[in-house]
C-alpha positions as CSV (number, residue, x, y, z in Angstrom):
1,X,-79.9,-163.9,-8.6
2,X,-78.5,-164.3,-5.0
3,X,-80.1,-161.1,-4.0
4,X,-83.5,-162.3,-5.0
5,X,-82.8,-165.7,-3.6
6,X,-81.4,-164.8,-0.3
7,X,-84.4,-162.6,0.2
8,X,-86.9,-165.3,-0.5
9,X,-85.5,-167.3,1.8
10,X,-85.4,-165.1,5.0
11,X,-88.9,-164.3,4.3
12,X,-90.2,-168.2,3.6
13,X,-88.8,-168.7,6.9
14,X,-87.5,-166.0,9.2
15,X,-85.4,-168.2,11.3
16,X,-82.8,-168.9,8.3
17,X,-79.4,-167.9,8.6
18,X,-77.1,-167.6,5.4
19,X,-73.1,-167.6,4.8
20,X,-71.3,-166.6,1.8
21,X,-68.2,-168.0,0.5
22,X,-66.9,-167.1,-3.1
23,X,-64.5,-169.1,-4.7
24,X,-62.1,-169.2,-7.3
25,X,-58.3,-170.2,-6.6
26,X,-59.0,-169.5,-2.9
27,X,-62.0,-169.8,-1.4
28,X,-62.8,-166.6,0.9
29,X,-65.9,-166.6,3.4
30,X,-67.3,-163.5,3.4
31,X,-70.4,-164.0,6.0
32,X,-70.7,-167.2,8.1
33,X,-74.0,-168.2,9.9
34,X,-73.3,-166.2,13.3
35,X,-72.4,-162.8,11.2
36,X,-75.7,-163.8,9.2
37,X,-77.8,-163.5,12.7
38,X,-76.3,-160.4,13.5
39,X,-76.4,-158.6,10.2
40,X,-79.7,-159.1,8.8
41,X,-80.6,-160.0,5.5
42,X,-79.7,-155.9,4.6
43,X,-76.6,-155.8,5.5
44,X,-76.0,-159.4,3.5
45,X,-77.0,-158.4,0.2
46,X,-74.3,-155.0,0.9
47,X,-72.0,-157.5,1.2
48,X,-73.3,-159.6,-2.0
49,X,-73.5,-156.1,-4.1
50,X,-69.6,-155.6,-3.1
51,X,-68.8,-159.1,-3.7
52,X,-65.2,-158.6,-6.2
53,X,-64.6,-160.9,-9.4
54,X,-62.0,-162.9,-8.1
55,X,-61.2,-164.7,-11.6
56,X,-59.1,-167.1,-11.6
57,X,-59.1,-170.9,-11.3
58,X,-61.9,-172.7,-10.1
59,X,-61.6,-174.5,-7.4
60,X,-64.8,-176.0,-6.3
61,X,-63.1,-178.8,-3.8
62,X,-61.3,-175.4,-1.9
63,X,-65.4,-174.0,-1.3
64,X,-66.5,-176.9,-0.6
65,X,-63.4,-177.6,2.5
66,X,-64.5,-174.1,3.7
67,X,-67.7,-174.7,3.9
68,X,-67.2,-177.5,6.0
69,X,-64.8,-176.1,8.6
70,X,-66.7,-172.6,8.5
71,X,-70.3,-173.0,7.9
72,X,-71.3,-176.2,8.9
73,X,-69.1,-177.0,12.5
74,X,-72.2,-176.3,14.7
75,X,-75.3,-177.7,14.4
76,X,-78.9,-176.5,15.7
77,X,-81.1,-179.7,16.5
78,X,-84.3,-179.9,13.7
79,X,-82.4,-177.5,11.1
80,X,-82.0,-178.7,8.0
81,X,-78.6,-177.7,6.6
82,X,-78.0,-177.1,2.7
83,X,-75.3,-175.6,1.0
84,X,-76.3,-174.2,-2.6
85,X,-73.4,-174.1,-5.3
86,X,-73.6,-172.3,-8.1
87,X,-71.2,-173.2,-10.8
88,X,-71.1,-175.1,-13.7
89,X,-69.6,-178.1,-12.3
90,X,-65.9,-177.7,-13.9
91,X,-63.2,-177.6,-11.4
92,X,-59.9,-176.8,-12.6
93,X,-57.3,-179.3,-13.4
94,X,-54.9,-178.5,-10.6
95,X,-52.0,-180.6,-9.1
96,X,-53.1,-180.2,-5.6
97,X,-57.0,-180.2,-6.5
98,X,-59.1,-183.1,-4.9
99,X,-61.7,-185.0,-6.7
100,X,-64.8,-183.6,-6.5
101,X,-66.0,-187.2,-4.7
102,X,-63.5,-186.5,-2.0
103,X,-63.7,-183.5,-1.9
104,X,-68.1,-183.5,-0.6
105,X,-67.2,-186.3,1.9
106,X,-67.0,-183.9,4.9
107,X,-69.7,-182.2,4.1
108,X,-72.2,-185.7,3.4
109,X,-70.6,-186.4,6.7
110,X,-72.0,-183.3,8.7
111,X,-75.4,-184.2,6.5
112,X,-75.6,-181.3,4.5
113,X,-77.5,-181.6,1.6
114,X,-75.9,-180.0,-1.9
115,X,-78.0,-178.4,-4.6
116,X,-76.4,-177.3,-7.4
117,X,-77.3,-174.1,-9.5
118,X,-75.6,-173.8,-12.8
119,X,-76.3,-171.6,-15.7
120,X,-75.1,-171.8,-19.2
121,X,-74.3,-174.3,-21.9
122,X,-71.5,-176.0,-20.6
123,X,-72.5,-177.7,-17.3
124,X,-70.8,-180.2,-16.4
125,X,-74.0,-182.9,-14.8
126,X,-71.8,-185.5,-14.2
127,X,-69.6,-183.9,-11.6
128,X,-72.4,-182.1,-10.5
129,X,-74.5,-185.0,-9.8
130,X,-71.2,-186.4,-7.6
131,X,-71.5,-183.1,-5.4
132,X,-75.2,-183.4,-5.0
133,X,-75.8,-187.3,-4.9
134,X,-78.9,-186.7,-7.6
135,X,-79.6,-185.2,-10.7
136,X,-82.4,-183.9,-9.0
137,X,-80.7,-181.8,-6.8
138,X,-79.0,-180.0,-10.0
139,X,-81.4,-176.5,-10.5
140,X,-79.8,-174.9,-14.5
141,X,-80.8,-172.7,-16.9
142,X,-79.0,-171.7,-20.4
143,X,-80.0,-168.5,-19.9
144,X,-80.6,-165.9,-17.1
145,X,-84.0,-166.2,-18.1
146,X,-87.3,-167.2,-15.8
147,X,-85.4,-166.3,-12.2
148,X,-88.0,-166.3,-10.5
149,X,-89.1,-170.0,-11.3
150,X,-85.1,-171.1,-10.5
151,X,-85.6,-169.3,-7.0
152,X,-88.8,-170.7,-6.4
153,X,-87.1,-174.8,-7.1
154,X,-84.5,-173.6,-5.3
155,X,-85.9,-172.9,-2.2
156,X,-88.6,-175.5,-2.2
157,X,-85.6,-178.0,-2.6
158,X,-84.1,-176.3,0.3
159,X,-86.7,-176.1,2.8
160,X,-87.8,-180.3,1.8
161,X,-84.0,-181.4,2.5
């Protein structure tokens, strides 16, 4: 699914720039917006085909912190700046874990948009609609079924933010 949707958005609009961070106790980024530019779209979907199962916890307010102090600290005037999630909206119950309300504040404040992809069951839409502000920005399906329908909302969403 991220191969197919990282692709579709490079070529709707060549001028994109994608990072990667993966998440589960930790979050790790793997390719920020800079590395992006240099790479290519190639060498980012290496590094998505190599991406490990981390397992784990999830801990959706740890992605979110590093996506705001590693993605989104410069920004280029008329570029509209999203950050997709995909999850299922159920952040683990941990001690130290911020609320999830909290936890987007940095992010709304750099005006990134959220849009949340979820698949399964078991989403949880009412934390999911704290991280993206609207039920409309949440994109699911219970099964990996009609991909490339999900891609095509997903990057319409993106590109109208």
């Amino acid at each position: 699914f991220l191969k197919l949707v990282s692709r579709r958005f490079v070529d709707s609009s060549p001028d994109t720039r994608l990072g990667l961070i993966s998440f589960s106790d930790t979050a790790k980024l793997f390719a920020d917006f800079v590395e992006f530019e240099r790479m290519g779209i190639d060498q980012f979907q290496k590094i998505l085909d190599e991406l490990p199962y981390q397992g784990g916890r999830t801990r959706i307010d740890r992605a979110l912190m590093a996506a705001s102090q590693h993605l989104f600290t410069k920004r280029r005037p008329g570029v509209q700046r999203v950050l997709v999630l995909v999850s299922d909206g159920r952040q683990s119950k941990d001690p130290d874990s911020r609320p999830l309300k909290s936890a987007v504040k940095p992010l709304t404040g750099q005006r990134v948009k959220v849009i949340a992809v979820g698949f399964g069951d078991n989403l949880h839409t009412e934390d999911l609609t704290t991280l993206t502000g609207s039920a409309d920005n949440i994109l699911s399906e219970k099964v990996i079924g009609d991909i490339d329908r999900l891609q095509r909302e997903l990057v319409s969403k993106a590109c109208s933010a």
